[in-house]
N, C-alpha and C positions, 0 to 999 in steps of 0.2 A: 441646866438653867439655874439650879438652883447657886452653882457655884457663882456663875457670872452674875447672877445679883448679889452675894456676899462680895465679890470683887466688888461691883457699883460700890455700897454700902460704906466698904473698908476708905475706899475712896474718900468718901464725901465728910465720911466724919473726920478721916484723917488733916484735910482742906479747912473742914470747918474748925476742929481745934486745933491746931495751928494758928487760924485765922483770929480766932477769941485771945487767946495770949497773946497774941502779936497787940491785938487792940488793947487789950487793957495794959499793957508796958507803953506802946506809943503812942495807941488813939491812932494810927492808920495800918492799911492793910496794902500791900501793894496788888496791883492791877495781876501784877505774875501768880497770883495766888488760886485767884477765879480763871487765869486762863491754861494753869496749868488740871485744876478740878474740872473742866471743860474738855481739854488734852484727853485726857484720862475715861472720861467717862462715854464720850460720843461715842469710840469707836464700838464700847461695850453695848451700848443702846441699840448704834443701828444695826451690831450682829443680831439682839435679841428681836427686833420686828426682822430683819432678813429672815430668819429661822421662825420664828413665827411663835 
């Protein structure tokens, strides 16, 4: 478990800074950003409540 939360993690910061650079260069983010951090994460969440 412990890994698949540092997978989540890796995830979300990697999504989120990405995302802060991208804003402050152009002031938008595109929509692929949040749905690829979404991609990415679901599948790791619903194994964690499957597995309990």
């Amino acid at each position: 478990m412990i890994l698949l939360q540092a997978y989540k993690l890796s995830v979300v910061v990697a999504c989120l800074s990405y995302a802060s650079i991208k804003d402050l260069k152009t002031r938008t983010v595109s929509d692929a950003v949040w749905l690829a951090m979404v991609a990415a994460a679901v599948p790791a969440t619903a194994y964690e409540v499957y597995a309990g």
